[in-house]
C-alpha positions in Angstrom: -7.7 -117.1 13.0 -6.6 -112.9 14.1 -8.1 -112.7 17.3 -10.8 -109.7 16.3 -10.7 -106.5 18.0 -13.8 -106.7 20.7 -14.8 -103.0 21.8 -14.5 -99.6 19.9 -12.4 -98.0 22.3 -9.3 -100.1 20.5 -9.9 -99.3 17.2 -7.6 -96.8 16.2 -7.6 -95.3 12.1 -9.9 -96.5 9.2 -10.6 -95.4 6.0 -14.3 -96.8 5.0 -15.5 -96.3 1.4 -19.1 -97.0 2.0 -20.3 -96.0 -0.9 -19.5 -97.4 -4.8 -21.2 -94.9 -6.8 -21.7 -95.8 -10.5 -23.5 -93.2 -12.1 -23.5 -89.8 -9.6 -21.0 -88.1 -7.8 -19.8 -88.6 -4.2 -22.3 -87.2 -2.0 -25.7 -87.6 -3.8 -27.5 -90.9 -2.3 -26.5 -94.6 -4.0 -29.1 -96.3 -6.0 -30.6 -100.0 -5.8 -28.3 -100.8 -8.7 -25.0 -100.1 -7.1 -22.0 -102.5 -6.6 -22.3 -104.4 -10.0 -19.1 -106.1 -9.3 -18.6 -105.8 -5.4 -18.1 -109.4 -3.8 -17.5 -109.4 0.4 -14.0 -110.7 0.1 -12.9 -108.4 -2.5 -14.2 -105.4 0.0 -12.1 -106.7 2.9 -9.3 -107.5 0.8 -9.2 -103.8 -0.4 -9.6 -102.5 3.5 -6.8 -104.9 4.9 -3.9 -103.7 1.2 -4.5 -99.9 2.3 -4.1 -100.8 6.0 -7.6 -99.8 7.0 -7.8 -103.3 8.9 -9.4 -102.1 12.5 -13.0 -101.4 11.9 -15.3 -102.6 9.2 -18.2 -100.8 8.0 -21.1 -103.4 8.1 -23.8 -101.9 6.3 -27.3 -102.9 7.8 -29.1 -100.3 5.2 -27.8 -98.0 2.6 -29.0 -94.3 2.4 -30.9 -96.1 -0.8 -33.2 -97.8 1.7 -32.2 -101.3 0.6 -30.4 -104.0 2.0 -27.9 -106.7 1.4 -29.1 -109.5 3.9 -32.8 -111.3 3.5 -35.5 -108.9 4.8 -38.9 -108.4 5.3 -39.0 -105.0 5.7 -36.5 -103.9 3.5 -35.9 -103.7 -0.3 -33.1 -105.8 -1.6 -30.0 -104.0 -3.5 -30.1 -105.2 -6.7 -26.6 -106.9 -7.7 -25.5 -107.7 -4.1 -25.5 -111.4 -3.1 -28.1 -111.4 -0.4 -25.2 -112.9 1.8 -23.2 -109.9 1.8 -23.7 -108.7 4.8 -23.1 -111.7 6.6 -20.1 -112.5 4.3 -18.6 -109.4 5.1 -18.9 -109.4 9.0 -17.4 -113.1 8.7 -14.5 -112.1 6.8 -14.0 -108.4 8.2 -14.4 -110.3 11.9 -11.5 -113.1 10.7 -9.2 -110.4 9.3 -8.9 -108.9 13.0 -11.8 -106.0 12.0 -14.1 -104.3 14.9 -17.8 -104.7 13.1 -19.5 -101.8 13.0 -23.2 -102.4 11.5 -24.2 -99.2 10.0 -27.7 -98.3 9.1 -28.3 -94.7 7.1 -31.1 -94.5 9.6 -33.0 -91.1 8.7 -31.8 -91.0 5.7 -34.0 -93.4 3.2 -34.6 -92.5 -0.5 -37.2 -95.8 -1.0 -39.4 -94.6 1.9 -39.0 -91.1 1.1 -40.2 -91.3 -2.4 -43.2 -93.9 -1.1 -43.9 -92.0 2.5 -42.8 -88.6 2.3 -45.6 -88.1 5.6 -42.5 -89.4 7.5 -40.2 -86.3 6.4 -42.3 -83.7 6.4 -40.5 -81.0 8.3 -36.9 -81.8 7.5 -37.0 -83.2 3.9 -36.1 -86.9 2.3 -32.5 -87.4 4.6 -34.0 -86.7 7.8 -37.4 -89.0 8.8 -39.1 -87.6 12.1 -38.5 -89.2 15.2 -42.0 -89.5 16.2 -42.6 -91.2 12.7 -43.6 -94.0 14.6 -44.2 -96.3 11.3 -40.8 -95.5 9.8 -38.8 -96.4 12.8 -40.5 -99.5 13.9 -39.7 -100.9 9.7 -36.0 -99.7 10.7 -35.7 -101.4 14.4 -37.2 -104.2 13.0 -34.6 -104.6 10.0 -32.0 -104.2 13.1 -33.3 -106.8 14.7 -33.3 -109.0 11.4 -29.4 -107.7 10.4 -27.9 -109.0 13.8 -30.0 -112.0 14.1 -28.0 -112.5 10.6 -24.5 -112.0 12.2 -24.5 -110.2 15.4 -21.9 -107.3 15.0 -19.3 -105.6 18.1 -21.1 -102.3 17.7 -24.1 -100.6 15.7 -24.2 -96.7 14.4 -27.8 -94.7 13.6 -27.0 -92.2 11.1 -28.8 -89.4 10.0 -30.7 -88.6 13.5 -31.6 -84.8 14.1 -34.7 -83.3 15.9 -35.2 -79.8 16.9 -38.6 -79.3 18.6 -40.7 -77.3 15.7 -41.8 -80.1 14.0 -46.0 -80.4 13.2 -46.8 -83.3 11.3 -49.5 -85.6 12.4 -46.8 -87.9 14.0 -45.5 -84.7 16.3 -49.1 -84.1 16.5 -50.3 -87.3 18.2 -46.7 -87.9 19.8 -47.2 -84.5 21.8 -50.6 -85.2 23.4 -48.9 -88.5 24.6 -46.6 -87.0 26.0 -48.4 -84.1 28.3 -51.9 -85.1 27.5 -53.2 -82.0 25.6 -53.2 -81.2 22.2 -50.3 -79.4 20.3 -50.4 -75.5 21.1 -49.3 -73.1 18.5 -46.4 -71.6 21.2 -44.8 -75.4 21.6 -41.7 -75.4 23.8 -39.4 -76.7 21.4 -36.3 -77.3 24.0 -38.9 -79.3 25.9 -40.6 -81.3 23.3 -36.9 -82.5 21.6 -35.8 -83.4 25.0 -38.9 -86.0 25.1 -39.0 -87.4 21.6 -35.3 -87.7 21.8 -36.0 -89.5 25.2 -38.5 -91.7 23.7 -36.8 -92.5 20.3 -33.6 -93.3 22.3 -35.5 -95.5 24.4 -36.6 -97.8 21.7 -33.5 -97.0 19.3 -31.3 -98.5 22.3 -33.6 -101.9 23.0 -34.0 -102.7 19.5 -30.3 -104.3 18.7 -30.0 -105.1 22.7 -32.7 -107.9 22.2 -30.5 -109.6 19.9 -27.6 -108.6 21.3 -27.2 -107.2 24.7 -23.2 -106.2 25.0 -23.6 -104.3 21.9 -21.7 -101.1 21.8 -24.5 -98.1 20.1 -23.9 -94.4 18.8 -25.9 -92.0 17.4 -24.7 -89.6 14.7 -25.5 -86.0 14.8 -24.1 -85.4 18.2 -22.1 -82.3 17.4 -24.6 -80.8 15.8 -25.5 -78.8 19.5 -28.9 -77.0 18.2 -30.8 -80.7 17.5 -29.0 -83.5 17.9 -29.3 -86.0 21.0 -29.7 -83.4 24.2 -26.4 -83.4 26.5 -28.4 -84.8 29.8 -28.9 -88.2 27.5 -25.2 -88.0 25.7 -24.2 -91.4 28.5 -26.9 -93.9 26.7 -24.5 -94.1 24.4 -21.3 -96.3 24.3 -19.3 -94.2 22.5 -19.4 -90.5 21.1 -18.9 -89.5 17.6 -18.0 -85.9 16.0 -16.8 -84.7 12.5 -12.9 -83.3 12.7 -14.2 -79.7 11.8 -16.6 -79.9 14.8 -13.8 -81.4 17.4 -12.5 -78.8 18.8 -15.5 -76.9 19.6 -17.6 -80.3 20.9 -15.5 -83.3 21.3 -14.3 -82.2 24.7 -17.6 -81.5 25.5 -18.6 -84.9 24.4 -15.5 -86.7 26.2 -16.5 -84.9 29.6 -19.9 -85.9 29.8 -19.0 -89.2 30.3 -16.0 -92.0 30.1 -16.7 -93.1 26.2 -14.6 -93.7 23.4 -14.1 -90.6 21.3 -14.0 -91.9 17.2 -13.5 -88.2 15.4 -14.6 -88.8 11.2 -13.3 -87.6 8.1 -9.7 -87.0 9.5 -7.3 -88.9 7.8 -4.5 -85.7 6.8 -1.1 -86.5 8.9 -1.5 -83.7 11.5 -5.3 -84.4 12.1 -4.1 -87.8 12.7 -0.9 -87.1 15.5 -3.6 -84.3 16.9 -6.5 -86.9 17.6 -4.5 -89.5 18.6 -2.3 -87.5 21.1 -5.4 -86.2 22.3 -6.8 -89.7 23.0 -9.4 -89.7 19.9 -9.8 -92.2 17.0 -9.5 -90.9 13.8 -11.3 -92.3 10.8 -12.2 -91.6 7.4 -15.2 -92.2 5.0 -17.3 -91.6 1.8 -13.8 -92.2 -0.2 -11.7 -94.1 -2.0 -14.3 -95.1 -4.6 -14.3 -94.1 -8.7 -17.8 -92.1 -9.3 -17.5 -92.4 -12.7 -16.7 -96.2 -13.0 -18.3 -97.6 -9.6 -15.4 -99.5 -8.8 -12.7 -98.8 -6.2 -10.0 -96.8 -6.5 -6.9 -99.3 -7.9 -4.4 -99.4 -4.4 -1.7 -97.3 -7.1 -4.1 -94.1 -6.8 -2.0 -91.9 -5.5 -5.5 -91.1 -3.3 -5.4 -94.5 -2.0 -2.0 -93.9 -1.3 -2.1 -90.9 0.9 -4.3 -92.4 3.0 -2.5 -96.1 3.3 0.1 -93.8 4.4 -1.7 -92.3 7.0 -2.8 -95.1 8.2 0.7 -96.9 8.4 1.6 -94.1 10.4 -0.7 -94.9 12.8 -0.3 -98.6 13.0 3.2 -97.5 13.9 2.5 -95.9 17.0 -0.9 -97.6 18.1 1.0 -99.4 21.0 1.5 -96.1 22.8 -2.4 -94.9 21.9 -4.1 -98.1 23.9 -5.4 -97.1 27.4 -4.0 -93.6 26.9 -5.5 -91.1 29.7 -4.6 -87.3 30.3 -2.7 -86.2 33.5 -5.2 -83.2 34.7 -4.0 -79.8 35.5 -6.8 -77.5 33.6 -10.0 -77.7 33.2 -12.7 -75.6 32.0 -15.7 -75.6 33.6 -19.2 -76.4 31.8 -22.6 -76.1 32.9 -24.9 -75.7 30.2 -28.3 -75.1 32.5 -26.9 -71.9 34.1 -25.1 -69.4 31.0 -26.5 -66.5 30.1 -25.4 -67.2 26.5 -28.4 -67.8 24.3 -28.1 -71.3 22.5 -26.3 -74.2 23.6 -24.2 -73.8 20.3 -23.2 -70.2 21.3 -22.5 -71.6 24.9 -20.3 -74.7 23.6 -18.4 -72.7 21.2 -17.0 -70.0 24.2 -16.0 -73.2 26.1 -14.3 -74.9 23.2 -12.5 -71.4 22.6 -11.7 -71.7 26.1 -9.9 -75.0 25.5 -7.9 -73.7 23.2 -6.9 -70.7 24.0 -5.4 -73.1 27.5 -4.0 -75.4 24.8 -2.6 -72.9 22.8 -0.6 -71.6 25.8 0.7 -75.0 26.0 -1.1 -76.0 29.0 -2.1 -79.7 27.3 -3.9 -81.2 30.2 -7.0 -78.8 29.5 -10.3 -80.6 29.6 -13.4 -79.8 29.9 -15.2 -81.1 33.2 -19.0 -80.8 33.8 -19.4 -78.6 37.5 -21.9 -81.3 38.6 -19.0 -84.1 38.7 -17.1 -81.5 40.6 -16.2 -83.3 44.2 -12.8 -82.5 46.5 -11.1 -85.7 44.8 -11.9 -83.8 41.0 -10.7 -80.5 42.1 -7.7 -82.2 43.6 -6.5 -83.0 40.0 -6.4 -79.2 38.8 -4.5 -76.2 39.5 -6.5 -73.7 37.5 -10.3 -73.6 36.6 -11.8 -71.7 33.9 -15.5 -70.4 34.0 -16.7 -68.6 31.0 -19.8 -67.8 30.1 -22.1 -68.3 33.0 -24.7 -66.3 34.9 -24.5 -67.9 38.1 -22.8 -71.1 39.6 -24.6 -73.8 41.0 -24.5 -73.2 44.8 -24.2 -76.6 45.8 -20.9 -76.6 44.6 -19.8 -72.9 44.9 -18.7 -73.9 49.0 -16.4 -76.6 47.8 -15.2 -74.4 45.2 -14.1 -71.7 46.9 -11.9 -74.3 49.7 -10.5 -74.8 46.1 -9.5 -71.8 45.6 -8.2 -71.2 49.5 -5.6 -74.1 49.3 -4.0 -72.4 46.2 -6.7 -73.1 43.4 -6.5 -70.2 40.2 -10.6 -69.6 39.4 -11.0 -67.5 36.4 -14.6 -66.0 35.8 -16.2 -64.5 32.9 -19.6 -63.1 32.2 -20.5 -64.4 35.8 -23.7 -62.3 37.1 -23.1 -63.6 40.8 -22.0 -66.1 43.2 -24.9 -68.2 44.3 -28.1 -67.2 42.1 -29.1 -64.9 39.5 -31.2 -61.7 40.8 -34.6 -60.9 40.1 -35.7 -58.8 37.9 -34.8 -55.1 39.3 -32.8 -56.3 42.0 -29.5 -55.0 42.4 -26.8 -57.5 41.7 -25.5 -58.6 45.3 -22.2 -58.2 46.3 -19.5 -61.0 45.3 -17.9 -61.1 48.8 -15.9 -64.0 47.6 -14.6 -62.8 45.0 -14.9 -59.1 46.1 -16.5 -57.2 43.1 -19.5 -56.1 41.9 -20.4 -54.8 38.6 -23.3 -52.6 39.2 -24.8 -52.3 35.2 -24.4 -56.3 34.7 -22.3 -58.2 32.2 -25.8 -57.9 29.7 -26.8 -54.6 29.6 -24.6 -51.3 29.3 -20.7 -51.5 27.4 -18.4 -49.2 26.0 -15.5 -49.6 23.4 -12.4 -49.9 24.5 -9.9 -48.8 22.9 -6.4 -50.1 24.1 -6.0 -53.1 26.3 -2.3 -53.1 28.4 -0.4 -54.8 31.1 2.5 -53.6 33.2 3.4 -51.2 31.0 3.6 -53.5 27.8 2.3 -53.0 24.5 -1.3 -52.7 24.0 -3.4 -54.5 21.9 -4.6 -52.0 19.3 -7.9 -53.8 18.7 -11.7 -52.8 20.0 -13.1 -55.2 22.1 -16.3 -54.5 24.8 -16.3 -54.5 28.5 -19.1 -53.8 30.8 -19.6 -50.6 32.8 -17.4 -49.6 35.6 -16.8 -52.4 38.0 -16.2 -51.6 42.0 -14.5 -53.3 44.6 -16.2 -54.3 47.5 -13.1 -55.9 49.1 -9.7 -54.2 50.2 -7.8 -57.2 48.7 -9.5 -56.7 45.1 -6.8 -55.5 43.3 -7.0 -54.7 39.2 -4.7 -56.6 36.5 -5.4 -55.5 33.6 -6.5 -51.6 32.2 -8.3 -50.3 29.5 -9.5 -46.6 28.4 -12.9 -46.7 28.2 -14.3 -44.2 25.5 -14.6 -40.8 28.3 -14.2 -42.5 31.1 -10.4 -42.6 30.6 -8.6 -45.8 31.9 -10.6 -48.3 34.0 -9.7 -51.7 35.3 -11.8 -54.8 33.3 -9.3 -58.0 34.5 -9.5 -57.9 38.4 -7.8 -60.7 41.0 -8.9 -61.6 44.8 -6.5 -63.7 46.7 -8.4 -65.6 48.7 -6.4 -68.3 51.3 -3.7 -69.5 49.1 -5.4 -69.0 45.8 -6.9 -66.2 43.9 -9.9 -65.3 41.8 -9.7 -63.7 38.3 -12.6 -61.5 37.0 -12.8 -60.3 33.5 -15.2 -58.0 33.8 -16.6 -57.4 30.7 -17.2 -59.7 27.8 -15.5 -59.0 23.9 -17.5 -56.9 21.5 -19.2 -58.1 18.3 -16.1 -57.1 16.1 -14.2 -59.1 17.7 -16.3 -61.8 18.3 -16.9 -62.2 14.6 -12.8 -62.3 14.1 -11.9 -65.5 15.7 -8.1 -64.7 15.1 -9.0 -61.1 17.1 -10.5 -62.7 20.2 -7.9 -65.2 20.6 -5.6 -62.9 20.7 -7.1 -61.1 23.0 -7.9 -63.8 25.3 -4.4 -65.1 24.8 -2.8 -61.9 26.1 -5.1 -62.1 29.1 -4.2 -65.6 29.7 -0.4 -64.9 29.3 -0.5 -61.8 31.7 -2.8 -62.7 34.6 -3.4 -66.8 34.5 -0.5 -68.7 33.3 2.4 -66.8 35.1 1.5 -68.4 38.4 0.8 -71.7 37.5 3.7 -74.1 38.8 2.3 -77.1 38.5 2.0 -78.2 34.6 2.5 -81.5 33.9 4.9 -80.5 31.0 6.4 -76.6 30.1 8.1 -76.3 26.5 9.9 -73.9 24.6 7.8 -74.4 22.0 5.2 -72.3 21.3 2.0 -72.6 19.5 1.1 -74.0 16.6 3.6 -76.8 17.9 1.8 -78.8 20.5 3.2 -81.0 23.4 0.5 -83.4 24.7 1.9 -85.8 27.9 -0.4 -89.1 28.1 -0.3 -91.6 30.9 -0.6 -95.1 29.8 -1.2 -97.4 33.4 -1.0 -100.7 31.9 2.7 -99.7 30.2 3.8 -97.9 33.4 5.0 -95.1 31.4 4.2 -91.7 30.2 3.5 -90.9 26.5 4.9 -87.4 25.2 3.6 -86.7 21.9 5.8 -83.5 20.0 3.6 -81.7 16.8 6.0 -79.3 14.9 4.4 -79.4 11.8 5.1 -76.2 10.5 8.2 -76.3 11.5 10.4 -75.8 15.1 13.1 -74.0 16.4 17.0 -75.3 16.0 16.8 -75.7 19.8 13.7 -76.7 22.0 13.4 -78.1 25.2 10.6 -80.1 26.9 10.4 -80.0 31.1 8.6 -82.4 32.4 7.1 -82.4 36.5 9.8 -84.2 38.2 7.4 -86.3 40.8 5.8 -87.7 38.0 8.2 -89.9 35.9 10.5 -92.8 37.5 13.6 -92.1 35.3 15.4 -89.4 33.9 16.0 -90.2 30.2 13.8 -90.6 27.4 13.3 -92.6 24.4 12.5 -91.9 21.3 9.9 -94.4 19.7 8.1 -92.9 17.0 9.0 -92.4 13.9 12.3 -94.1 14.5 13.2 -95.8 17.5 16.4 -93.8 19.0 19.3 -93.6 21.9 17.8 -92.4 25.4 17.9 -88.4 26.0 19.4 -87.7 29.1 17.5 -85.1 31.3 18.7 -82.9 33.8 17.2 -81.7 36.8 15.9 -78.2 37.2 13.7 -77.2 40.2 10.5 -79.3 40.6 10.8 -80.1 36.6 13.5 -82.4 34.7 14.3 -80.6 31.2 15.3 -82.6 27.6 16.7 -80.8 24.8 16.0 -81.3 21.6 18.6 -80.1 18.7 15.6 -81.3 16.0 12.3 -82.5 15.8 10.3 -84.5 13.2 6.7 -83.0 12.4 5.2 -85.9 14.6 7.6 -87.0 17.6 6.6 -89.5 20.5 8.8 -90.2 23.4 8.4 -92.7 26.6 9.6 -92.4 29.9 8.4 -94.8 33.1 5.9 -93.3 35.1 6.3 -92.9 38.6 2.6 -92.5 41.1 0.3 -90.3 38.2 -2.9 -89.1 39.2 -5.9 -90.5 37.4 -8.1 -88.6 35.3 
């Protein structure tokens, strides 16, 4: 027998067709009468032929609301073999497959049509989470499905709340929770943090009775206005996001705590090299099955094709993915409790753009790390800190910031109304004596256009951004980097720096305007021109500097159990004749690399350069991964 892969965080590629439509197309809900001619073995067979042989989608319930196991609180699909569930787990679980028991959760066409009480406010693919009655049928049918065969992990689908809800469930639920009936002003941020507490707390018991090492996710976490609240993101064993929603949250997701990362419907070849070089499982689902005959897709389908290929691709390079970690040299700094920025979605979006614009300038370590993990041994790992977006920061931590910054630490700032605590209303805004500005008007209220944007004499950028009012410095070593002419005003500093020990503090006074804000290729640019002229000049201590610029991508992963460092090269739209990759001296053991992926080639000699040792490359493949030994790497 294949020994079976045991936890989620080594599964690494799957394409799952969950759904064998007959008579709609993809994305309307299946019917009862589904999967005519759909026998267990024939559904792993299919998997394991298009190389999709690491996790098996073990459905518990369909988004139908029936089931293919004996239940007593579910309907049964009509042409499945009431062993199919268990059938499949066996088989899936023999073949080597993670099993993943899936239930559509929320999403129930049987109890919508018979208890539409239970959906009121979001409609039939989203039951409330104080529907008490609904979700006691579904832990219940949980319980049954693992009693059946007890699967490696479990996955709730379909799980949103947002607060506003009034049915009679939210009703009662709400006077349980603070004793006093529903007002008509409910604090929605309040009342979702509570029902999500309280369905979590039962949503997370209910497969642990029957199986208490079971690895549970909850969809819908990306979805920043109502999904599951970031203060309870760590009750679940691994984090989930769509690949159109990664960039923006699954750093966000990966920094709140130390889970898996699986990243859905990403299965074309560059989404694949990008998530796995960035340490994040791609899959892909809701394909790979004929709507118009029910049957799957024959494994000639030049569908099923592309994505067998994808998946070999991966299954060629999954030895280097295992255990993978980042080395740390960026961060950018997230505190969701103190921005001024309205939503949580607003707020998460600057940060993720933050992220990029770092890994854009080829700065590849960049993470994002929450402020409250920040202690000397975290900071110790970065030479630059980003904090956008916030109004204040938290002054338990500001102290050991700024001995950060004095033994050499970069600290850039944006949109920051002070140093230690907001100001009443009225108040002036107190002086920054850290940092040594003040901007009188505050980053919310007064701005002008500006009109030009340039550094050391170089080119402006001809675009109109926002900045706020004049901004004054209230320390003689507060010195301006970058100018702007502001409307009458004429030409006025908005990028300041204040060295400060051995490090320095960068202010961007000002925030971008709505024009700009609107055009994400505009504020990128403008951000990246900020980044280039006043940040990334002075850093010395990247882990790896390239010749390549963006949108190649060098990401450098440490594997510990191997020894050795990972270097993943993306080029997919092409590269230079002549590239070359430097990589920090003190932190590999030899100085040759070898090619592994996609063919296994002769050693590249380095040579030695300063603190860095620098390979050339004459030409690259779209997806490139080299190996070197590692020598002492710090942990992430």
């Amino acid at each position: 027998m294949t020994t079976s892969i045991q936890r989620i965080a080594d599964v690494w590629g799957a394409a799952i067709t969950d759904l064998n439509f007959t008579s709609h197309p993809p994305g309307g809900p299946n019917i009862a009468s589904d999967f005519r001619e759909l026998s267990a073995k024939m559904f792993v067979d299919w998997h394991v032929a298009v190389h999709s042989n690491r996790l098996a989608w073990c459905w518990i319930k369909w988004q139908s609301g029936h089931a293919a196991f004996p239940s007593r609180f579910l309907p049964p699909m009509k042409h499945l073999s009431q062993d199919f569930y268990r059938d499949y787990c066996r088989l899936a679980e023999a073949a080597g497959m993670y099993t993943l028991g899936y239930t559509c959760g929320g999403d129930d066409q049987q109890a919508a049509a018979e208890h539409p009480e239970w959906f009121e406010h979001y409609g039939a693919a989203w039951a409330c989470l104080n529907a008490d009655p609904f979700w006691e049928r579904e832990f219940n049918a949980i319980r049954e499905a693992l009693q059946v065969y007890p699967t490696r992990g479990l996955f709730y689908d379909m799980v949103r709340f947002d607060g506003a809800c009034r049915c009679p469930f939210c009703q009662a639920a709400y006077e349980r929770f603070y004793g006093q009936p529903m007002p008509a002003d409910v604090d929605r941020e309040r009342f979702r943090h509570d029902t999500f507490s309280h369905w979590l707390d039962r949503a997370m018991a209910a497969p642990r009775e029957i199986v208490p090492d079971i690895e549970v996710c909850v969809n819908q976490q990306w979805m920043r206005s109502d999904g599951i609240p970031l203060e309870m993101l760590d009750r679940c064993d691994w984090y989930y996001c769509e690949y159109g929603e990664y960039e923006w949250v699954g750093e966000i997701l990966r920094a709140w705590a130390d889970r898996p990362l699986v990243c859905g419907n990403a299965m074309e070849p560059r989404h694949v090299a990008h998530l796995a070089a960035r340490r994040a499982s791609p899959i892909a689902y809701d394909v790979l099955h004929d709507a118009e005959t029910g049957r799957l897709l024959p494994l000639t389908d030049r569908r099923v094709q592309h994505w067998s290929n994808s998946l070999s691709r991966i299954r060629a390079y999954e030895d280097y993915l295992s255990g993978a970690i980042a080395i740390p040299h960026c961060a950018v700094l997230f505190d969701h409790e103190r921005t001024w920025l309205r939503t949580e979605e607003a707020y998460s979006l600057d940060v993720a753009s933050y992220v990029r614009l770092l890994t854009e300038n080829n700065l590849t370590s960049t993470c994002v790390q929450r402020i409250a993990t920040l202690d000397d041994a975290v900071l110790a790992r970065y030479e630059a800190l980003v904090a956008p977006g916030l109004r204040e920061l938290d002054p338990a931590i500001l102290p050991r910031l700024l001995r950060w910054v004095e033994n050499g630490g970069t600290l850039y700032v944006d949109g920051l109304l002070a140093g230690a605590a907001a100001p009443q209303a009225g108040e002036e805004l107190p002086e920054l004596p850290w940092l040594g500005l003040t901007n009188r008007r505050g980053p919310l209220r007064t701005f002008a256009d500006i009109l030009e944007l340039d550094a050391d004499g170089q080119e402006p950028i001809e675009e109109i951004v926002r900045v706020d009012g004049p901004v004054s410095a209230a320390a003689i070593s507060a010195t301006p980097l970058l100018y702007a002419h502001v409307g009458a005003r004429g030409r006025q500093p908005i990028v300041w720096q204040n060295r400060l020990g051995q490090g320095r503090v960068i202010y961007l006074a000002g925030r971008l305007g709505k024009r700009i804000n609107q055009d994400a290729g505009l504020r990128q640019n403008v951000l990246r021109r900020i980044f280039r002229d006043t940040i990334c000049r002075e850093l010395h201590r990247a882990p790896v500097v390239t010749s390549l610029t963006y949108p190649a991508e060098v990401w450098l992963n440490h594997q510990p159990s191997q020894g050795r460092l990972v270097l993943h090269l993306l080029t997919f739209e092409g590269a230079p004749e002549h590239s070359s990759v430097s990589i920090r001296s003190d932190l590999i053991a030899d100085a040759d690399l070898l090619q592994v992926y996609p063919n296994k080639g002769p050693r590249l000699p380095g040579r030695r350069e300063g603190a860095y040792t620098v390979f050339e490359f004459h030409a690259l493949p779209e997806h490139a991964i080299f190996t070197v030994p590692a020598a002492e790497v710090p942990q992430a």
